[in-house]
VMD Tcl script that builds the backbone (N, CA, C; Angstrom):
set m [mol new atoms 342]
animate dup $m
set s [atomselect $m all]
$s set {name element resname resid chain x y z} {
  {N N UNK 1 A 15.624 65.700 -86.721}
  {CA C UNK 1 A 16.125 66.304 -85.498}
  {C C UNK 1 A 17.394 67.080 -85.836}
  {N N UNK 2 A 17.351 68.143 -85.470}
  {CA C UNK 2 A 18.497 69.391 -85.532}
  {C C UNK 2 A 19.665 68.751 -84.564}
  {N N UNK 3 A 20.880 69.274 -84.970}
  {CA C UNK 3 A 21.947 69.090 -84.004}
  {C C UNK 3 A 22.325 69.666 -82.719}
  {N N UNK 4 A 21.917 70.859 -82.521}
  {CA C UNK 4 A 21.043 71.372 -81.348}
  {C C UNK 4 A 20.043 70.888 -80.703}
  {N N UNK 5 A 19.180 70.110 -81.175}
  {CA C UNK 5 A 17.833 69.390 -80.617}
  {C C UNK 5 A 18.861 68.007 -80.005}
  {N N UNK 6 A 19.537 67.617 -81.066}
  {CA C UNK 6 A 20.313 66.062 -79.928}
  {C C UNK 6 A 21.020 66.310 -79.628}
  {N N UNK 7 A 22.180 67.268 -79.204}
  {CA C UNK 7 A 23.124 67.554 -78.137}
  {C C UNK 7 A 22.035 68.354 -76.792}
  {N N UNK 8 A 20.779 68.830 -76.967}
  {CA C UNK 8 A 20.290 68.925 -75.543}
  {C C UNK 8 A 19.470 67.904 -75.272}
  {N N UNK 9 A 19.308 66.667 -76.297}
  {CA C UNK 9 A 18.507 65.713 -75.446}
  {C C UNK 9 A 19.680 64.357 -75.164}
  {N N UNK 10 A 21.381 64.533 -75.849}
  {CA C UNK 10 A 22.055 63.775 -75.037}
  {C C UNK 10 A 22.760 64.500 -74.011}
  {N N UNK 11 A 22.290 65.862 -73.952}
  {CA C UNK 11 A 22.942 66.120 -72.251}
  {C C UNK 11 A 21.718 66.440 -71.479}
  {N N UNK 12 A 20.665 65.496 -71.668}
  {CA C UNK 12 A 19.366 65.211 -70.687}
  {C C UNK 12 A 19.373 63.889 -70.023}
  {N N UNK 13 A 19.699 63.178 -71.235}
  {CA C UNK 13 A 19.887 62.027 -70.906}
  {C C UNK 13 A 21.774 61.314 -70.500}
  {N N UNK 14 A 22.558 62.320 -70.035}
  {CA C UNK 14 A 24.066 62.103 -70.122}
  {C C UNK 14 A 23.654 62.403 -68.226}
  {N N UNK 15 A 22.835 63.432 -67.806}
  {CA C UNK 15 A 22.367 64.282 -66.385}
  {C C UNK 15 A 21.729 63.120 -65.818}
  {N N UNK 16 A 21.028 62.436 -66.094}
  {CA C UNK 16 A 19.978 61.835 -65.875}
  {C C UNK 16 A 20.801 60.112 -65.461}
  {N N UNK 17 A 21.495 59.890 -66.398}
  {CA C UNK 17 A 22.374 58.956 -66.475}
  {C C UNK 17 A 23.233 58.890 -64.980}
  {N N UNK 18 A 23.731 60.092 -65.294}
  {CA C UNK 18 A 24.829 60.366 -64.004}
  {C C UNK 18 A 24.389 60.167 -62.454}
  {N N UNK 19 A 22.897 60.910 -62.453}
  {CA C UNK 19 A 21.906 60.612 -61.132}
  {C C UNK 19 A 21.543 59.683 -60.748}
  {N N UNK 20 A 21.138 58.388 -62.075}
  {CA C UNK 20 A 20.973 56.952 -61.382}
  {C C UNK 20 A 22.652 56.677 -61.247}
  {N N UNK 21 A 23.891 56.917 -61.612}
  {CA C UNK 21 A 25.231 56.491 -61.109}
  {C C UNK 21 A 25.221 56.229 -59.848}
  {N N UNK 22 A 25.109 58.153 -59.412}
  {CA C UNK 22 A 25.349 58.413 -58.217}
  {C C UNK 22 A 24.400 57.802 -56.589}
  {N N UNK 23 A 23.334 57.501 -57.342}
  {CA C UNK 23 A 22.623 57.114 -56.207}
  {C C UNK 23 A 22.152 55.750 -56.215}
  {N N UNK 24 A 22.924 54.970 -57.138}
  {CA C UNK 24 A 23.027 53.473 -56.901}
  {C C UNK 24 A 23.660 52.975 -55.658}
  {N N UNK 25 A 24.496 53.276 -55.152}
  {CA C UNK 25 A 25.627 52.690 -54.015}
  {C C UNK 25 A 24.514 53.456 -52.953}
  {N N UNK 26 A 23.852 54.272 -53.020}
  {CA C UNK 26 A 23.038 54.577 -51.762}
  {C C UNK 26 A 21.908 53.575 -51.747}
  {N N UNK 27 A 20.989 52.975 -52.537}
  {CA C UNK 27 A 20.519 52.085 -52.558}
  {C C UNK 27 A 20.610 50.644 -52.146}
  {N N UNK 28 A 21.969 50.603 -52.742}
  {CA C UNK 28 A 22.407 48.970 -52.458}
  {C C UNK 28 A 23.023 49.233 -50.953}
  {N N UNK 29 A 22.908 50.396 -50.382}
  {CA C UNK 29 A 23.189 50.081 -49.149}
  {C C UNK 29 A 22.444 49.924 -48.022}
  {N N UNK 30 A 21.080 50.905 -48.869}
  {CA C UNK 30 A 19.499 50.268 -47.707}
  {C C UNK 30 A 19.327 49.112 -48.198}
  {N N UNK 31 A 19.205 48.646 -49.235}
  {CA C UNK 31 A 19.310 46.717 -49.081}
  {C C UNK 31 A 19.824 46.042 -48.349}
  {N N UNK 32 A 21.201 46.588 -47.838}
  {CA C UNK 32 A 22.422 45.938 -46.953}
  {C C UNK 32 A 21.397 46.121 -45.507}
  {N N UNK 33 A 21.297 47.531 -45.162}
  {CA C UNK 33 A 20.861 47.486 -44.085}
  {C C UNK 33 A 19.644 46.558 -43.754}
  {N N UNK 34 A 18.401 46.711 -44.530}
  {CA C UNK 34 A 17.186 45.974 -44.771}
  {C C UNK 34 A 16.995 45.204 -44.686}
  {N N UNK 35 A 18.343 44.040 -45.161}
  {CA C UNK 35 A 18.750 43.169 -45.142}
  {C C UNK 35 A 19.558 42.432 -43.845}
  {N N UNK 36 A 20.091 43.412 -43.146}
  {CA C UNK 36 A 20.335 43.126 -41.663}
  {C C UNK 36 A 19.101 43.042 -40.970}
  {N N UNK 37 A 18.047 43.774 -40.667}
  {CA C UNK 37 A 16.932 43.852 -40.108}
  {C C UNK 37 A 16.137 42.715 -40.287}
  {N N UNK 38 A 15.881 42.470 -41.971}
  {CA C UNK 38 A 15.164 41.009 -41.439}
  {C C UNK 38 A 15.880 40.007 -41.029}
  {N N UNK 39 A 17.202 39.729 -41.177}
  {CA C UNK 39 A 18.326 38.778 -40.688}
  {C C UNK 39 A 17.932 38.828 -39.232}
  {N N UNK 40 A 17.862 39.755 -38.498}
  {CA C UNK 40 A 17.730 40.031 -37.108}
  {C C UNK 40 A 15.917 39.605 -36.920}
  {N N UNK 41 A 15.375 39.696 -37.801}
  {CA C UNK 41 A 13.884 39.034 -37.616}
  {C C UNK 41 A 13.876 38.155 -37.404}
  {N N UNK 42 A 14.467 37.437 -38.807}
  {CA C UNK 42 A 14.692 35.858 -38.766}
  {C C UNK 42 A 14.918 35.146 -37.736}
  {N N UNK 43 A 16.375 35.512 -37.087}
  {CA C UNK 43 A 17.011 34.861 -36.095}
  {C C UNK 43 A 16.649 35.002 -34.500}
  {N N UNK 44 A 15.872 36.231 -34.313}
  {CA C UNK 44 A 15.185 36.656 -32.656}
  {C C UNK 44 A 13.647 36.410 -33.230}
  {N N UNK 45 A 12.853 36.035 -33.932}
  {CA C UNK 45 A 11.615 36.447 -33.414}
  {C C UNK 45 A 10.443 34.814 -33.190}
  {N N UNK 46 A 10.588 35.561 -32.502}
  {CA C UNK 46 A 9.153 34.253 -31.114}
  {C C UNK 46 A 10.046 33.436 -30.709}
  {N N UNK 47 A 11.263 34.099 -30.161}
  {CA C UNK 47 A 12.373 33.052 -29.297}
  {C C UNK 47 A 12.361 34.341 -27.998}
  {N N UNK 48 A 13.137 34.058 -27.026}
  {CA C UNK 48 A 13.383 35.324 -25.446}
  {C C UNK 48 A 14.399 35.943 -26.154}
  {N N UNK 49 A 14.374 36.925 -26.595}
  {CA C UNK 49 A 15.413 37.586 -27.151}
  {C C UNK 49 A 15.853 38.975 -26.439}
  {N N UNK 50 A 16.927 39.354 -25.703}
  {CA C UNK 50 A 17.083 40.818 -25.854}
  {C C UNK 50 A 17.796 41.462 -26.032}
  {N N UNK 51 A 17.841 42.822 -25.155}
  {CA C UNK 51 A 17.801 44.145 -26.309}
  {C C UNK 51 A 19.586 43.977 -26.386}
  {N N UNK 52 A 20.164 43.778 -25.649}
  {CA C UNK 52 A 21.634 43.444 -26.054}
  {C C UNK 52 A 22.157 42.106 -27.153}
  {N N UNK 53 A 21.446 40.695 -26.838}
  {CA C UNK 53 A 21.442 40.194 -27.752}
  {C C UNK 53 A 21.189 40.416 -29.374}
  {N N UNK 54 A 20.129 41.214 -29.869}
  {CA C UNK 54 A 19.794 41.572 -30.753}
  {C C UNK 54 A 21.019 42.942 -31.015}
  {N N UNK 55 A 20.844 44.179 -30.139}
  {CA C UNK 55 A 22.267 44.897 -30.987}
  {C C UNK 55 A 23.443 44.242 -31.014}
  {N N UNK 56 A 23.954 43.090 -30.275}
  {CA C UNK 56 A 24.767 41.964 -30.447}
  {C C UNK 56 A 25.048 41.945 -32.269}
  {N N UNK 57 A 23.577 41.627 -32.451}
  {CA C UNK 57 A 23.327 40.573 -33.554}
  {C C UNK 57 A 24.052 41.314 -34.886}
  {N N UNK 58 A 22.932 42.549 -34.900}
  {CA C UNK 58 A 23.010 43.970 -35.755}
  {C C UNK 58 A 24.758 44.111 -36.053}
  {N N UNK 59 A 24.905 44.526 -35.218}
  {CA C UNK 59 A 26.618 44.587 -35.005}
  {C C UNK 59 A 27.742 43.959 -35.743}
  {N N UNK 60 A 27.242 42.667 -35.498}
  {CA C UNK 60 A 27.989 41.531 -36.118}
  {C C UNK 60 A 27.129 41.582 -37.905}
  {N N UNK 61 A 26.210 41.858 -37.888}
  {CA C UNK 61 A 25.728 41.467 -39.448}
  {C C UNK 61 A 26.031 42.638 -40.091}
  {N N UNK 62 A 26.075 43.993 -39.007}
  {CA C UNK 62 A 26.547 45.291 -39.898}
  {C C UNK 62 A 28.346 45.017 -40.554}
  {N N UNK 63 A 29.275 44.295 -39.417}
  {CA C UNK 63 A 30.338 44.072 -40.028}
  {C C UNK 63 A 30.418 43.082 -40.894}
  {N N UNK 64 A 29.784 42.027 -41.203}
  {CA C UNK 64 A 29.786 40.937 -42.065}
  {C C UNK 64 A 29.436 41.862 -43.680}
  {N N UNK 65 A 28.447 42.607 -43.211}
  {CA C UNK 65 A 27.882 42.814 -44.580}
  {C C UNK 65 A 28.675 44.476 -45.171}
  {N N UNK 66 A 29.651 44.872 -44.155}
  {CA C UNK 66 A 30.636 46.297 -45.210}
  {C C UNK 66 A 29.633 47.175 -44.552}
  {N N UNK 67 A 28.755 47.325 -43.848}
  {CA C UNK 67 A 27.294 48.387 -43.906}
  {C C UNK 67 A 28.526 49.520 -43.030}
  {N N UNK 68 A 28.352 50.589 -43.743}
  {CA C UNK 68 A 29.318 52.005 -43.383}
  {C C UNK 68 A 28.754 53.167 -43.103}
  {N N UNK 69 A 27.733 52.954 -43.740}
  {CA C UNK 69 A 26.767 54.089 -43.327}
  {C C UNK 69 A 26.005 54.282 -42.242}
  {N N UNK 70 A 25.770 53.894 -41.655}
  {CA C UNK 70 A 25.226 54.094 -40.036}
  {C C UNK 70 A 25.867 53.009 -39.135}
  {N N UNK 71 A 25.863 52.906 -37.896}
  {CA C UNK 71 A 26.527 52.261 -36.558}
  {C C UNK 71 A 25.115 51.683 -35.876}
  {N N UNK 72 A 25.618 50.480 -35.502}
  {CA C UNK 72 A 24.639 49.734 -35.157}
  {C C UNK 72 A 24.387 50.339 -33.731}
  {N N UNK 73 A 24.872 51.471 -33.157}
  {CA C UNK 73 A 24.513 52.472 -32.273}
  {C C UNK 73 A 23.109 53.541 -32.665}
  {N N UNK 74 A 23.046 53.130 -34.152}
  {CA C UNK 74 A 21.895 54.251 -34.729}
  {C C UNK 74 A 20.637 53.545 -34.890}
  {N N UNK 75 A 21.022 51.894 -34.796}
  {CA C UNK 75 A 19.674 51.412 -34.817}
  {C C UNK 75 A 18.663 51.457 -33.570}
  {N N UNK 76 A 17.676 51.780 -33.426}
  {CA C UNK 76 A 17.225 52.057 -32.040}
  {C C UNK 76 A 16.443 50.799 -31.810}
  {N N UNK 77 A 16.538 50.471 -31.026}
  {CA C UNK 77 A 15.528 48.662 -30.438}
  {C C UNK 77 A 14.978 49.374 -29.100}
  {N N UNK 78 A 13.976 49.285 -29.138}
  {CA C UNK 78 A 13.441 49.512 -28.185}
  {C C UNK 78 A 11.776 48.552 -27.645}
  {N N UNK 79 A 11.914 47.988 -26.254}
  {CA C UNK 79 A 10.711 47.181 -26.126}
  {C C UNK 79 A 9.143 47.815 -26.303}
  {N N UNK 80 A 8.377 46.958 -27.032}
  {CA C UNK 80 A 7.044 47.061 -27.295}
  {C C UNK 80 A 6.146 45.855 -26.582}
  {N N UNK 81 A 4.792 46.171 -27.149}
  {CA C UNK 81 A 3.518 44.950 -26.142}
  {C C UNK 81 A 4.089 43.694 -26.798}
  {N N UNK 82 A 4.814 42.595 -26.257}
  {CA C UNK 82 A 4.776 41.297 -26.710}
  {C C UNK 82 A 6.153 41.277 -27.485}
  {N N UNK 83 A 7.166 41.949 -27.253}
  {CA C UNK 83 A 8.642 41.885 -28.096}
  {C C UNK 83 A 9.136 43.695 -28.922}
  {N N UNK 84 A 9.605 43.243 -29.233}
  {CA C UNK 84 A 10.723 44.119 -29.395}
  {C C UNK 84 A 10.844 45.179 -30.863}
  {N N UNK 85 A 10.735 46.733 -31.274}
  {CA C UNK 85 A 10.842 47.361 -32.481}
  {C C UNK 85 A 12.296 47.487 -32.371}
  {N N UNK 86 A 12.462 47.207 -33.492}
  {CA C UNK 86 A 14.026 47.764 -34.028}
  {C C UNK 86 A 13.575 48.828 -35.392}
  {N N UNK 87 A 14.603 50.003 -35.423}
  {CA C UNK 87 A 14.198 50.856 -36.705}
  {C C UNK 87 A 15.261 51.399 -36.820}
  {N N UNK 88 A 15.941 51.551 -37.747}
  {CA C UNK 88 A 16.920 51.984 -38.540}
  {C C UNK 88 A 16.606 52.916 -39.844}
  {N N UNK 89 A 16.462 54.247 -38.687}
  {CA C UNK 89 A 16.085 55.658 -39.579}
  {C C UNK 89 A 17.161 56.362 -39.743}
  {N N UNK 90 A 17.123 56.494 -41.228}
  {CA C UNK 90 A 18.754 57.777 -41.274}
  {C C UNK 90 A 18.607 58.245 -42.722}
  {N N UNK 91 A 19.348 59.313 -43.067}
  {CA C UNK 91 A 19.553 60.294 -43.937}
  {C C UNK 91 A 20.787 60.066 -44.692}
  {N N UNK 92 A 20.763 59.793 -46.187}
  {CA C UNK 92 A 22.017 59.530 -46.659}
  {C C UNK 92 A 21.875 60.620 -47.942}
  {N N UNK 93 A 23.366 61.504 -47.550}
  {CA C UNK 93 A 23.295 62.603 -48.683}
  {C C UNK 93 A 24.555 62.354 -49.495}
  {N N UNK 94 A 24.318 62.549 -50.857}
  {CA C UNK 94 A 25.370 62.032 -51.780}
  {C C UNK 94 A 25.492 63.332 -52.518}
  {N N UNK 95 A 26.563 63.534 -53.428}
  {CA C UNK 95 A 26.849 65.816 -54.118}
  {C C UNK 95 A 26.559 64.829 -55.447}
  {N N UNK 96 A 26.205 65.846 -56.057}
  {CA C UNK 96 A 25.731 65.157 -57.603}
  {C C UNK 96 A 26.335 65.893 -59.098}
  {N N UNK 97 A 26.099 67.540 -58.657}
  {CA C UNK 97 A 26.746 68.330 -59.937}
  {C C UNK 97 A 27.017 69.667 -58.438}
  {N N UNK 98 A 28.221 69.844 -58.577}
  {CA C UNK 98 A 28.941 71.268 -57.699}
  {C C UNK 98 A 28.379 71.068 -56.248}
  {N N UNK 99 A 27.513 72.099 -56.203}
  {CA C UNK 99 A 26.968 72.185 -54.988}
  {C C UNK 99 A 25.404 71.589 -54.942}
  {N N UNK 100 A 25.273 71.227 -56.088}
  {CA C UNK 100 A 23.666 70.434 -55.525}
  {C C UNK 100 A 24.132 68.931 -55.022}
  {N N UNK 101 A 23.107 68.152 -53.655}
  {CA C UNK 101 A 23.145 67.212 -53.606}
  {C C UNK 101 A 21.709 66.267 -53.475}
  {N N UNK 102 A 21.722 64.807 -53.263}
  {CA C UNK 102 A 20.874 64.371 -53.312}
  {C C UNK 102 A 20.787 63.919 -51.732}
  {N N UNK 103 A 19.036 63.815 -51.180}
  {CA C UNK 103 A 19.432 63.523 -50.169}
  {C C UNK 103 A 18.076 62.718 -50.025}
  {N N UNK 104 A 18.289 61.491 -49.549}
  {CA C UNK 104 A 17.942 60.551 -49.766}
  {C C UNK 104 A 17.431 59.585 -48.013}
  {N N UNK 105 A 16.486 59.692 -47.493}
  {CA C UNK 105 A 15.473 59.422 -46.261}
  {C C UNK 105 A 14.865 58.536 -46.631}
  {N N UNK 106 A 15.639 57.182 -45.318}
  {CA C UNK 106 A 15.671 55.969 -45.238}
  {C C UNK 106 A 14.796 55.648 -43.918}
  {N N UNK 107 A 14.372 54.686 -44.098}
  {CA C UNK 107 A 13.352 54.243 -42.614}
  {C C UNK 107 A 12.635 52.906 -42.868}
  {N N UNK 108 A 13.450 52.079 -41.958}
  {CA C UNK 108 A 13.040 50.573 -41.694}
  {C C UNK 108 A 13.113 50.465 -40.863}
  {N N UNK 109 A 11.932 49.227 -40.472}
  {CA C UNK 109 A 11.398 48.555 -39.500}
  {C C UNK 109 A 10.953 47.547 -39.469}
  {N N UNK 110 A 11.407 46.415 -38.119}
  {CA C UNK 110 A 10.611 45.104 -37.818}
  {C C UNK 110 A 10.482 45.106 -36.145}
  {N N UNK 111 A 9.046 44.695 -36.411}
  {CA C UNK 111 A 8.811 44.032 -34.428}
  {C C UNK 111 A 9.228 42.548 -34.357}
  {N N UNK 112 A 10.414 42.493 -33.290}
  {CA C UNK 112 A 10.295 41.462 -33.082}
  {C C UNK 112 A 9.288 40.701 -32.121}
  {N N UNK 113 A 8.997 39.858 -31.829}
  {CA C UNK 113 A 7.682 39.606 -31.432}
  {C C UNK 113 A 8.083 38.542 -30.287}
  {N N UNK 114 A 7.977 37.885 -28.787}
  {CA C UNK 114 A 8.764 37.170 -28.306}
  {C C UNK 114 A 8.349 35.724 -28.188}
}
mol reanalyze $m
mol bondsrecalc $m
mol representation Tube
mol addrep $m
């Protein structure tokens, strides 16, 4: 391998490197959220649960758990046949090199069921 051949395959892999950096903390934060949602499964479902109790819930587990990226105003709960959808859809854009960014479309969901 030429020295030209591995300075463009360690700045392939230096680019590449940098992209899983940058979009780790966006990840571990749909876990966070994901992780509120089934928390909120867990604790409301096949009990009388409602729609204030449950964004109650959200609320409190969004501040327990640091979650910064969306407001438990963005989770939408809304009643269905036999209990309750909650979904927590949102768009998280992170800049990566200048002006390119990554943008990254999130969408979870649980029925709670009553």
């Amino acid at each position: 391998m030429t020295t030209l051949g591995f300075l463009i395959l360690t700045i392939f892999i230096g680019v590449f490197a940098f992209g899983i950096i940058r979009l780790s903390p966006v990840y571990l934060n749909y876990l966070k959220v994901a992780g509120v949602l089934d928390g909120v499964y867990d604790e409301f479902d096949s009990q009388s649960a409602t729609i204030g109790a449950i964004k109650k819930s959200i609320n409190r587990r969004f501040d327990i758990d640091s979650v910064g990226v969306i407001d438990d105003r963005d989770v939408k709960v809304t009643p269905e046949d036999g209990g309750f959808s909650v979904v927590a859809e949102y768009d998280h854009t992170v800049p990566f090199l200048g002006n390119v960014y990554f943008t990254v479309k999130f969408d979870k969901s649980v029925l709670i069921r009553r």
